[in-house]
C-alpha positions, 0 to 999 in steps of 0.5 A: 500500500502506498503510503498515499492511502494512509487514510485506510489505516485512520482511526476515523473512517468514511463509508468510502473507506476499505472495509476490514478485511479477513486473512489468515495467520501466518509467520508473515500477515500483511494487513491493508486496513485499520481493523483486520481480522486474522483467522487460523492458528499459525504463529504470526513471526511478521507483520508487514507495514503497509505504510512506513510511518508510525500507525496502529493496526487492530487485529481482531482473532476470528470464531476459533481463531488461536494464533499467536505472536512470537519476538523472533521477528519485527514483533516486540513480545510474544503473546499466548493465544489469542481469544476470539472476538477480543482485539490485538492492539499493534502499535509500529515504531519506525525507528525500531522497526518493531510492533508493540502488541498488547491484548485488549481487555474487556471488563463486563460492567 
């Protein structure tokens, strides 16, 4: 993705934006939206930036999804398997290279 198409990555979308797409894990993912869906069980090793500069990405674990993410790659941490429906948060530092992930948590109220 060029980095001119930045806005499909934007925390503030307009109905003329890509729509969140589903891919599948795998060592590498190349996730084109803001908010991406991951299905599978693979362990993501990479995440390729679709833009070059500093971004968030949402990657939202499909129905039965268990992948993981390990720090053998451009990913700072490994995280245990993933929970369905419950999103990952993958914030890009151009400097380093590398994602920070983390889990978001949800607390019924």
């Amino acid at each position: 993705m060029p980095d001119v198409q930045f806005q499909d990555l934007s925390t503030v979308q307009s109905a003329s934006q890509q729509k969140p797409l589903t891919i599948a894990s795998a060592a590498t993912i190349a996730p084109q939206t803001f908010i991406t869906v991951v299905s599978g069980a693979a362990a993501v090793v990479n995440i390729t930036p679709p833009v070059s500069g500093a971004h968030m990405l949402v990657l939202i674990p499909a129905a039965a999804a268990t992948w993981t993410t390990t720090a053998a790659g451009n990913i700072d941490k490994a995280l245990s398997a993933v929970v369905a429906g419950v999103p990952v948060l993958a914030f890009y530092n151009p400097i380093t290279g590398k994602y920070t992930v983390g889990k978001l948590v949800l607390v019924a109220s």
